[in-house]
SEMARZA-339591 format. One record per atom (N, C-alpha, C): x, y, z; residue in one letter. Coordinates in pm, whole numbers, plus 50000, padded with zeros to 5 digits. Example, Ala and Ser with C-alpha at 12.3 -4.5 7.8 and 13.67 -1.06 7.14 Angstrom:
BEGIN
513194943150780A/512304955050780A/513204967050780A/512854977550708S/513674989450714S/512905000350787S/
//
This chain:
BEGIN
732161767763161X/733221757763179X/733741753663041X/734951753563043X/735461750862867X/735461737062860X/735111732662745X/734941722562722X/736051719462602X/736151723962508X/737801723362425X/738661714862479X/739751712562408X/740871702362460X/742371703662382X/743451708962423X/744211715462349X/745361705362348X/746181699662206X/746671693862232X/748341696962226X/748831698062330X/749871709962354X/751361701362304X/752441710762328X/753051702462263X/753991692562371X/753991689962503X/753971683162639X/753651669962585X/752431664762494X/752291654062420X/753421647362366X/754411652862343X/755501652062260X/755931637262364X/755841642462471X/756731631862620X/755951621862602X/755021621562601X/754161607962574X/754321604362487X/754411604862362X/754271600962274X/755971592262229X/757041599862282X/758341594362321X/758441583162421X/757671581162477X/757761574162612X/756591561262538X/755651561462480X/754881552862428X/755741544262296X/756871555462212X/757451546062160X/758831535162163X/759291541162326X/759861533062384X/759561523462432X/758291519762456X/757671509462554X/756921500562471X/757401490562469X/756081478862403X/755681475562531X/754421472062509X/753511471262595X/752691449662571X/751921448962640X/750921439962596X/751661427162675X/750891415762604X/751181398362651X/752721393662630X/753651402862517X/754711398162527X/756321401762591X/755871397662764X/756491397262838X/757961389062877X/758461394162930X/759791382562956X/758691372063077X/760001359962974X/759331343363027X/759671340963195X/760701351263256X/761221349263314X/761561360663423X/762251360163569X/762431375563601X/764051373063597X/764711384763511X/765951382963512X/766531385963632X/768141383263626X/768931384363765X/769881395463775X/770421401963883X/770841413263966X/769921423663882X/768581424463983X/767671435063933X/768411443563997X/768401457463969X/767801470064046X/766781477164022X/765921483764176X/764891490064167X/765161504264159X/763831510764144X/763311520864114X/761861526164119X/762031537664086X/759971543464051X/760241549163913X/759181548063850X/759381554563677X/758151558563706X/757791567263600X/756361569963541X/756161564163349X/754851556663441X/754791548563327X/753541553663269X/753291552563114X/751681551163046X/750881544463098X/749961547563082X/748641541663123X/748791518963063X/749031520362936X/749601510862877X/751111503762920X/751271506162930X/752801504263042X/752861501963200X/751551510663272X/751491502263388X/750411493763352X/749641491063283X/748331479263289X/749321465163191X/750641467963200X/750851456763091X/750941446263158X/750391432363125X/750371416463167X/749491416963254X/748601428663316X/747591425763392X/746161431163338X/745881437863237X/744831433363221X/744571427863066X/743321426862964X/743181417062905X/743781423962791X/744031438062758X/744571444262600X/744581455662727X/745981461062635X/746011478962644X/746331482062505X/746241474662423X/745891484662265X/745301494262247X/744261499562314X/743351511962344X/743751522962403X/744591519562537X/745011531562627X/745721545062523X/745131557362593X/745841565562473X/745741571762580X/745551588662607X/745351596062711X/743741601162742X/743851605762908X/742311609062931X/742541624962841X/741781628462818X/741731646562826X/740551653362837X/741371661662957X/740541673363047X/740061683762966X/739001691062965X/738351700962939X/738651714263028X/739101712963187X/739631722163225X/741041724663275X/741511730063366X/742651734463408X/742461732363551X/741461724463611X/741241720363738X/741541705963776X/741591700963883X/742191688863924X/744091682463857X/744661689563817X/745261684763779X/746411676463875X/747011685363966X/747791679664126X/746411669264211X/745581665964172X/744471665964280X/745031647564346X/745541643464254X/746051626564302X/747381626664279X/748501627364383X/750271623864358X/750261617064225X/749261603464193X/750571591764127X/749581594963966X/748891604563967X/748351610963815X/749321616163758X/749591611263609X/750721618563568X/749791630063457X/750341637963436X/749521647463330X/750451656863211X/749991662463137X/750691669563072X/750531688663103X/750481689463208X/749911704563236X/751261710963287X/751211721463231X/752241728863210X/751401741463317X/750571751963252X/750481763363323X/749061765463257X/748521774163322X/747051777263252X/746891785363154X/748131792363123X/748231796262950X/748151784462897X/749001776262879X/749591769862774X/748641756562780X/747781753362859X/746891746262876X/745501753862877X/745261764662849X/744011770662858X/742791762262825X/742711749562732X/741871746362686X/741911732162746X/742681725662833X/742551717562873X/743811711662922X/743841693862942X/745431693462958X/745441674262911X/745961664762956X/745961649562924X/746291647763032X/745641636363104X/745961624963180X/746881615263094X/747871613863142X/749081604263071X/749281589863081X/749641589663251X/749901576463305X/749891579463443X/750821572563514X/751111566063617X/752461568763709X/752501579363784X/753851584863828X/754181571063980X/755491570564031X/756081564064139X/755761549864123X/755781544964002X/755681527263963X/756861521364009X/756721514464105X/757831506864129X/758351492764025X/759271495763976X/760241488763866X/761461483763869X/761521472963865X/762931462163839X/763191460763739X/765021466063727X/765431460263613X/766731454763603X/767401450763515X/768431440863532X/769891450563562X/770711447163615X/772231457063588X/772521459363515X/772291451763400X/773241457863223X/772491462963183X/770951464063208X/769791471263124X/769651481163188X/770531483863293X/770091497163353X/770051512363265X/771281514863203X/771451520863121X/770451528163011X/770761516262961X/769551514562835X/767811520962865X/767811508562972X/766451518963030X/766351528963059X/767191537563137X/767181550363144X/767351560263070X/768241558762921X/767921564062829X/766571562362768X/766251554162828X/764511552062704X/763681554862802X/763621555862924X/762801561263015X/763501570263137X/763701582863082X/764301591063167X/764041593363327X/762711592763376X/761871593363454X/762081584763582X/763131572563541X/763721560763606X/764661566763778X/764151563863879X/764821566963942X/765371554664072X/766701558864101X/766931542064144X/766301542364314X/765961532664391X/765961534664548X/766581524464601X/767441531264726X/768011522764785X/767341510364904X/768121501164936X/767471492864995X/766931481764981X/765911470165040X/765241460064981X/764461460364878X/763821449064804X/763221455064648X/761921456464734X/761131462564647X/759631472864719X/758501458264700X/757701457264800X/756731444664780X/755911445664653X/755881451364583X/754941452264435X/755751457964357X/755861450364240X/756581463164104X/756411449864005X/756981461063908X/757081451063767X/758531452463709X/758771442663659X/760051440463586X/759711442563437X/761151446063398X/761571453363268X/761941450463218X/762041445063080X/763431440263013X/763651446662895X/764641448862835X/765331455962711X/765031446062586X/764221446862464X/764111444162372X/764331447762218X/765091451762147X/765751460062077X/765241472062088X/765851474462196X/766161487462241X/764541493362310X/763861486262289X/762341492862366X/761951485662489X/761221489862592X/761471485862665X/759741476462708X/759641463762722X/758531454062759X/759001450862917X/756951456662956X/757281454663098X/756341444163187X/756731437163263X/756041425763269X/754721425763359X/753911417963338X/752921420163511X/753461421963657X/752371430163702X/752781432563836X/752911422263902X/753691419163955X/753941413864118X/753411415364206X/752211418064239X/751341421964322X/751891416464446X/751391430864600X/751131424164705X/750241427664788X/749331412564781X/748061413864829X/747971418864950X/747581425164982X/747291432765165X/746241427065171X/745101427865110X/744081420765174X/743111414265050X/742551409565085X/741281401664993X/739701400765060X/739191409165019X/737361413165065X/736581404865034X/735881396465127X/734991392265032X/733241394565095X/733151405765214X/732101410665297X/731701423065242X/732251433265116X/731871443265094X/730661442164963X/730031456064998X/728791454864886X/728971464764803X/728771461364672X/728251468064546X/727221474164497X/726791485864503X/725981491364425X/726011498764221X/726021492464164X/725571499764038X/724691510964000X/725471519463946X/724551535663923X/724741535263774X/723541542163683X/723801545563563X/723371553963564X/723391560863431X/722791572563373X/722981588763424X/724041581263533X/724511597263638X/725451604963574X/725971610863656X/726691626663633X/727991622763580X/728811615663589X/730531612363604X/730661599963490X/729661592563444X/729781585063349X/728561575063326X/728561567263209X/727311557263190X/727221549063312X/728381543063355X/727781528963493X/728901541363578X/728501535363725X/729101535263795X/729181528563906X/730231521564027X/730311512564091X/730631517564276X/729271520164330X/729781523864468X/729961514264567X/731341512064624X/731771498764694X/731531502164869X/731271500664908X/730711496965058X/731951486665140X/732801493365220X/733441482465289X/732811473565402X/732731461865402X/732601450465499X/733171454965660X/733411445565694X/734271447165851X/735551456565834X/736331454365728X/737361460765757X/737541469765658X/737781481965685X/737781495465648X/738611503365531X/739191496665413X/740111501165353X/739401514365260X/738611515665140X/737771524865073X/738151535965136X/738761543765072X/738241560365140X/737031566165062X/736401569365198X/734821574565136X/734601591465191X/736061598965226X/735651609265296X/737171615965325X/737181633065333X/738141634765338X/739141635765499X/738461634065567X/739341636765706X/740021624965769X/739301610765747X/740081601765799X/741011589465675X/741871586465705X/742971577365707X/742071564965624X/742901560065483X/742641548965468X/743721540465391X/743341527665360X/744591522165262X/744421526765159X/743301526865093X/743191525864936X/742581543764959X/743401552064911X/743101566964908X/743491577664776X/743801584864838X/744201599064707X/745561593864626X/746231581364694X/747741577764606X/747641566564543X/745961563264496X/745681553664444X/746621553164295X/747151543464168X/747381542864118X/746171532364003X/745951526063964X/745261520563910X/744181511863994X/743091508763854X/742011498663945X/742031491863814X/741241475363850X/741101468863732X/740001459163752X/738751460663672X/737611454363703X/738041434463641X/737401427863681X/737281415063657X/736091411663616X/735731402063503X/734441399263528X/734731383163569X/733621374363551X/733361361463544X/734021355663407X/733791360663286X/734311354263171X/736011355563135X/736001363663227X/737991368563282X/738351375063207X/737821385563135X/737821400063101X/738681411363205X/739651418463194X/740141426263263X/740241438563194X/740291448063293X/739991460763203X/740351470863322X/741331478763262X/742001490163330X/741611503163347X/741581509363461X/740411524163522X/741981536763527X/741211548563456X/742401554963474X/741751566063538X/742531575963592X/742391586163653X/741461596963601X/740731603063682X/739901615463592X/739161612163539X/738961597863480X/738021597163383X/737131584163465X/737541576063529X/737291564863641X/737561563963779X/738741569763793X/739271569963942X/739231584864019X/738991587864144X/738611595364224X/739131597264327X/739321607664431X/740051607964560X/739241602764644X/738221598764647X/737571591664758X/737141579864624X/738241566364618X/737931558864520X/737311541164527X/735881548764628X/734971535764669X/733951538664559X/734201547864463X/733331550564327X/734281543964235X/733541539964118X/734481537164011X/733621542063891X/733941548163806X/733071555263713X/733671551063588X/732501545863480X/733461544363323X/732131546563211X/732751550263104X/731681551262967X/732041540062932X/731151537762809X/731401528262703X/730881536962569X/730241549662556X/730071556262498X/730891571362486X/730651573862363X/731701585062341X/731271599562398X/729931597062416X/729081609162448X/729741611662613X/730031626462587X/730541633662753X/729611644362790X/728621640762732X/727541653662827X/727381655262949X/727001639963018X/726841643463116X/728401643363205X/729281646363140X/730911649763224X/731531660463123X/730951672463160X/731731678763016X/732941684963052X/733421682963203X/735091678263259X/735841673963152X/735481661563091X/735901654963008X/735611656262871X/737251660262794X/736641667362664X/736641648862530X/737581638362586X/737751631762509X/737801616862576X/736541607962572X/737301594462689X/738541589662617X/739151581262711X/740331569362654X/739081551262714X/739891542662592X/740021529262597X/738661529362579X/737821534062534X/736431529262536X/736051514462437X/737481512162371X/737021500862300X/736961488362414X/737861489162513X/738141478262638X/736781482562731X/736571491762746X/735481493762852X/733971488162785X/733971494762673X/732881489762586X/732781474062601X/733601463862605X/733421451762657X/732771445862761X/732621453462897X/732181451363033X/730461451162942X/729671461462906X/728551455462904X/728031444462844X/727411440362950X/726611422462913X/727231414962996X/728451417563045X/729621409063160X/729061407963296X/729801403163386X/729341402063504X/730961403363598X/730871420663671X/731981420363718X/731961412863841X/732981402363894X/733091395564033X/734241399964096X/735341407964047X/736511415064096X/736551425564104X/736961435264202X/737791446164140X/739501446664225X/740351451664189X/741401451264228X/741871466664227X/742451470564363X/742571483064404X/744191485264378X/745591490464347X/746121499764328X/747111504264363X/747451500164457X/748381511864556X/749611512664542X/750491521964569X/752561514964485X/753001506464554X/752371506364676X/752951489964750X/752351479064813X/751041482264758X/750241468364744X/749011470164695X/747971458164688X/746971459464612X/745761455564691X/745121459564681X/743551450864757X/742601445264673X/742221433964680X/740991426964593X/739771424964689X/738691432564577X/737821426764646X/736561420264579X/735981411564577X/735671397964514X/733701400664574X/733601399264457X/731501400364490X/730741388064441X/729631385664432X/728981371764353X/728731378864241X/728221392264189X/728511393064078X/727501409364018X/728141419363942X/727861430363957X/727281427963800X/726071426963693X/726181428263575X/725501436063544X/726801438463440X/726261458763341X/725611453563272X/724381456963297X/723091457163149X/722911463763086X/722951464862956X/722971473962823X/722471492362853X/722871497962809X/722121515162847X/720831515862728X/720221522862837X/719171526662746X/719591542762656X/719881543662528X/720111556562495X/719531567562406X/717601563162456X/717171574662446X/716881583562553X/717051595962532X/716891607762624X/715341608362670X/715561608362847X/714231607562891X/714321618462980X/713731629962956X/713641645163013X/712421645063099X/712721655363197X/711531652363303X/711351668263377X/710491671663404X/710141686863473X/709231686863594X/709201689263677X/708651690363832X/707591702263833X/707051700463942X/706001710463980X/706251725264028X/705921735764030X/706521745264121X/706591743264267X/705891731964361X/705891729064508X/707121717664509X/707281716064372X/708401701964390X/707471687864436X/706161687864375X/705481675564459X/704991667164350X/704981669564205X/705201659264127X/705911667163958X/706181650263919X/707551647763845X/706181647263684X/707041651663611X/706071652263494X/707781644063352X/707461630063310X/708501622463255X/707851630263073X/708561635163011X/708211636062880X/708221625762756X/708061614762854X/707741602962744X/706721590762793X/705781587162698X/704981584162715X/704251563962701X/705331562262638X/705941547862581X/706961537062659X/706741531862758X/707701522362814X/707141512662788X/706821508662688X/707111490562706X/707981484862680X/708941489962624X/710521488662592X/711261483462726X/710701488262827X/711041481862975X/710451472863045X/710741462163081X/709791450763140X/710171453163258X/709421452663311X/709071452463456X/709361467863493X/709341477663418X/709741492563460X/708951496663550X/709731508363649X/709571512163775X/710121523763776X/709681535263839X/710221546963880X/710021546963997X/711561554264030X/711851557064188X/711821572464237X/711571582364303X/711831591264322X/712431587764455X/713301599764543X/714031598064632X/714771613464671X/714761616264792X/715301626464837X/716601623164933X/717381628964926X/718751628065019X/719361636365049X/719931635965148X/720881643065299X/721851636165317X/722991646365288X/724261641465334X/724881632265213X/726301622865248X/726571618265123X/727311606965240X/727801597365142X/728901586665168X/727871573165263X/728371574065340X/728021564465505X/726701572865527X/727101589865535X/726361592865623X/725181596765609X/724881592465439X/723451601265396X/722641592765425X/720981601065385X/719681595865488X/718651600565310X/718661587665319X/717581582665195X/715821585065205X/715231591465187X/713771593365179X/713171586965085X/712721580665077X/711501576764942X/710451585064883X/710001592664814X/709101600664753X/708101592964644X/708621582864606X/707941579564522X/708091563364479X/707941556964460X/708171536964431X/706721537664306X/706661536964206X/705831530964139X/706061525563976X/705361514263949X/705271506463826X/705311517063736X/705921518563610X/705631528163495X/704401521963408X/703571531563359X/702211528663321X/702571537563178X/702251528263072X/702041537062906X/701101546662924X/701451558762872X/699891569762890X/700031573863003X/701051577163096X/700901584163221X/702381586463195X/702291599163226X/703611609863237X/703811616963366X/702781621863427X/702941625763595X/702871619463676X/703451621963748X/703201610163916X/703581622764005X/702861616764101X/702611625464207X/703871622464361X/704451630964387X/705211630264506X/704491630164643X/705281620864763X/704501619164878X/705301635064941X/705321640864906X/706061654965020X/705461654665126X/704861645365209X/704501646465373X/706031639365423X/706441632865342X/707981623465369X/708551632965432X/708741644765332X/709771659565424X/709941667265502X/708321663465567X/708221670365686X/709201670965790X/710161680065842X/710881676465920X/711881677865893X/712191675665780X/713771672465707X/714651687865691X/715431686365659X/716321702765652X/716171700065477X/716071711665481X/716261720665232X/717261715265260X/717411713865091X/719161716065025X/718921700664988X/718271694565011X/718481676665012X/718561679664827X/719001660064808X/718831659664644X/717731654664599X/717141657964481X/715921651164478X/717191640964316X/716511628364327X/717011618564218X/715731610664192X/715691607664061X/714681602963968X/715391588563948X/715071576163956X/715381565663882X/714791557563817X/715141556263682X/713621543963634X/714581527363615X/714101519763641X/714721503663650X/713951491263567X/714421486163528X/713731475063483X/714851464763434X/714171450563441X/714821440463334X/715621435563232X/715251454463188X/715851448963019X/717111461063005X/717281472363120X/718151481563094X/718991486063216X/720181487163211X/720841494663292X/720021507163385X/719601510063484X/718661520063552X/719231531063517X/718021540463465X/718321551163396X/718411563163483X/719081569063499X/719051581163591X/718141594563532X/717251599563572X/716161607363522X/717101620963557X/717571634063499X/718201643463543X/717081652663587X/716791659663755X/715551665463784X/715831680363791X/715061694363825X/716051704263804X/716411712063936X/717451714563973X/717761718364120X/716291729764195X/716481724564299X/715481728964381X/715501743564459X/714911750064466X/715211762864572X/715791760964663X/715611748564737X/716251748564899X/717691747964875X/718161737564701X/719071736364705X/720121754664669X/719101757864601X/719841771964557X/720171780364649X/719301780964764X/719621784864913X/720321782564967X/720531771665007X/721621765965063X/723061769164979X/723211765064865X/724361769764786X/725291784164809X/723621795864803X/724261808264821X/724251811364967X/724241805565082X/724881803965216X/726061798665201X/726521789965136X/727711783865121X/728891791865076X/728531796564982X/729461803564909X/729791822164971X/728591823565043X/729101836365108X/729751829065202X/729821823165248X/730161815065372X/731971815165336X/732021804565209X/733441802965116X/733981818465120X/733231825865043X/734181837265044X/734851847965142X/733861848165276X/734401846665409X/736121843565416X/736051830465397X/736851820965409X/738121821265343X/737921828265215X/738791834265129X/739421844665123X/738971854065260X/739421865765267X/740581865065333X/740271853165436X/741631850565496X/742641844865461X/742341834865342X/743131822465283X/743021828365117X/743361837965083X/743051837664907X/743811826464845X/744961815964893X/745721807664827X/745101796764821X/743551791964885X/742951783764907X/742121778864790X/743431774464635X/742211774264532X/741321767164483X/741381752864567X/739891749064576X/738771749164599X/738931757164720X/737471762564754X/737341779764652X/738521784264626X/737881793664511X/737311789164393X/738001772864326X/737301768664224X/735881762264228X/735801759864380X/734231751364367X/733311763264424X/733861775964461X/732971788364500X/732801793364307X/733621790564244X/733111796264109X/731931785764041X/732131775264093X/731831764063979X/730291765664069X/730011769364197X/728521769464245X/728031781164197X/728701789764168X/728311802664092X/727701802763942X/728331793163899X/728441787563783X/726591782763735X/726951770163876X/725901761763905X/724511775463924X/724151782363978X/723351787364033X/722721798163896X/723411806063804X/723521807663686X/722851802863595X/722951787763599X/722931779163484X/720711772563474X/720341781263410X/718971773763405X/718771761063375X/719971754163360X/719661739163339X/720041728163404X/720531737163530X/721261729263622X/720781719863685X/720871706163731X/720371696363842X/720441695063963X/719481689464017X/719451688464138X/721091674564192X/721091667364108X/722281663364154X/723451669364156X/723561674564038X/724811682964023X/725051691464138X/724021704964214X/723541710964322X/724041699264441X/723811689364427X/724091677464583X/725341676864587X/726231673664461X/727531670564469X/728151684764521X/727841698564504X/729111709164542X/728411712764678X/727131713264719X/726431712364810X/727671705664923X/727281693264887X/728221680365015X/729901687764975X/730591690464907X/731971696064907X/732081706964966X/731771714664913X/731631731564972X/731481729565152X/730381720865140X/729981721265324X/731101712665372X/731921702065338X/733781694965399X/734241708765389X/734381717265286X/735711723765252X/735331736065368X/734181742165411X/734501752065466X/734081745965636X/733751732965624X/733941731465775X/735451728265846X/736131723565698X/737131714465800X/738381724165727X/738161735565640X/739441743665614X/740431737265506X/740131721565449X/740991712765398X/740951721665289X/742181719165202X/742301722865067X/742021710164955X/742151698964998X/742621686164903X/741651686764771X/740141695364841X/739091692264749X/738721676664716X/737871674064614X/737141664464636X/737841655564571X/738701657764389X/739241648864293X/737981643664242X/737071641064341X/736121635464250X/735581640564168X/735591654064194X/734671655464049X/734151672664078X/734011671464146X/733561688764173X/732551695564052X/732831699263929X/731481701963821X/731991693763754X/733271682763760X/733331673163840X/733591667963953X/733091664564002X/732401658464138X/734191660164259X/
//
């Protein structure tokens, strides 16, 4: 998988479009009169302006491959063709922003933002207004319209995983907005446009595509570190100086996205605790029945605990096993797995390692994919290529039939990594969809 990042000359548009736009707190005082609307595609900095706390940071995401790039409508990118992007491509901004602007500034704006297109009719329930400032264009906070406000859904925090340092899996309450899956219908889905975490100290901080946001986007994924190992999708983060802020915070918001409205949903309180960032490597048994940690020193963790855990299925529908719950002890590196748990169970499950404590963000232990899972994989993929004989235009499931190929190859591969194309591969060739996952595929 290339990991490189080429910076083509498509940059050029961004970089034109960034110096048309002032961005930030200094907004018009006011909304001027005889707007007309429109959709533009805006920067990342240009749609987060007046809503969250700085976009001084926003620059572009950039990709390492030539995959996902169509995978979300309102992603804007710089990808041209897989020549000319061979080495990668940029996440830009923000395509179909709905935008007001005045009648005499119409002009003007459209020379400085070509992209401007007018729509007829009533003005759209969410957008932002524009105004002309010698000659650049400052755009104001959204106008949000609230569709709904959550305050029954649950939060889970993940670290140390595959897609970034924290990550945020949201659980809907009674009412159903999150898409967590590809076949059914939701509000907040694949035409998501931005997300923006809140904390308690009123910190705001803007999630961009590819690098945070996802087609099933009840995940929210972000670094605060520069390190992309474990996403080597990603050849370069953006804004890590704004994200880098969230740890030590306590998120109580997040706010969902959409071009014509937004959803909030409101928690008692999610807080990122610092990462732990030494490397804690770990190797299994040949029966898979105990975990051998190559470090021997936790007191650095109070109250530390390792979890082992096996799983089936993904989203709603997966089925959690316990393998293991115990205190971490200095001077003990093996622990032993209950494998009578599996009796019963179907291969292919994930095995996940977690260690937790007090003083650190829970560390995700990376374990190494399992036979059942490798089995299962190469059923899948003969299965995919089946599938391909009939459909060769079907190039998602050709890219995630390479990327398990890839996977299966790779002596260093994980058992999570194995779960994530595992659960895709088995949507894509049951239900024929093309959409693929966005999430991530080798990324998720």
């Amino acid at each position: 998988m290339k990991k490189g990042f080429l910076l083509t000359a498509a940059m050029a548009c961004l970089l034109a479009l960034a110096a048309c736009g002032a961005t930030g707190a200094d907004t018009a005082d006011s909304t001027p009169e005889n707007l007309v609307y429109g959709t533009a595609t805006l920067t990342y900095a240009e749609f987060f302006s007046g809503d969250v706390s700085s976009t001084d940071s926003f620059d572009a995401v950039s990709s390492a491959t030539t995959s996902k790039y169509e995978i979300m409508p309102n992603m804007d990118t710089d990808f041209v063709d897989e020549t000319a992007n061979a080495d990668g491509y940029h996440i830009t901004g923000v395509k179909n922003v709905n935008v007001a602007v005045s009648e005499e500034d119409y002009e003007t704006y459209l020379a400085c933002n070509p992209t401007f297109v007018l729509t007829e009719g009533e003005a759209p329930a969410q957008y932002k207004v524009v105004t002309m400032e010698d000659g650049a264009a400052v755009y104001s906070e959204t106008h949000f319209n609230i569709a709904d406000t959550v305050t029954d859904a649950t939060a889970e925090l993940v670290t140390g995983g595959t897609w970034g340092d924290y990550q945020i899996n949201v659980t809907d309450g009674a009412a159903t907005h999150l898409r967590n899956s590809r076949e059914d219908e939701f509000d907040i889905n694949s035409e998501i446009q931005g997300i923006i975490l809140e904390t308690v100290s009123g910190l705001k901080v803007g999630m961009e595509h590819m690098q945070s946001i996802w087609v099933q986007p009840y995940e929210v994924s972000f670094n605060v570190l520069e390190d992309n190992t474990h996403n080597t999708t990603i050849a370069a983060y953006d804004n890590l100086t704004e994200l880098s802020k969230l740890v030590g915070e306590t998120v109580t918001k997040i706010t969902y996205i959409m071009p014509n409205a937004a959803y909030v949903y409101e928690f008692d309180g999610i807080f990122i605790k610092p990462i732990y960032t030494e490397a804690i490597a770990a190797a299994v048994s040949p029966d898979y029945d105990a975990v051998t940690l190559f470090v021997s020193d936790f007191s650095a963790f109070e109250n530390g605990k390792l979890t082992v855990t096996y799983t089936l299925g993904s989203g709603r529908s997966k089925e959690v096993t316990t393998l293991l719950e115990t205190a971490l002890t200095d001077g003990t590196d093996t622990y032993t797995l209950d494998v009578s748990a599996l009796a019963g169970l179907d291969a292919g499950g994930t095995y996940g390692a977690i260690i937790s404590s007090d003083t650190y963000a829970d560390v995700t232990v990376a374990l190494p994919i399992s036979e059942g899972q490798k089995a299962a994989l190469a059923d899948l993929v003969a299965t995919a290529q089946d599938l391909l004989k009939e459909d060769a235009g079907n190039a998602t499931l050709a890219e995630h039939v390479q990327e398990a190929e890839e996977l299966l190859a790779d002596e260093a591969a994980t058992s999570g990594e194995a779960g994530t194309l595992l659960a895709e591969l088995t949507e894509l060739t049951s239900s024929g969809e093309e959409e693929g996952s966005g999430e991530r595929s080798g990324q998720h």
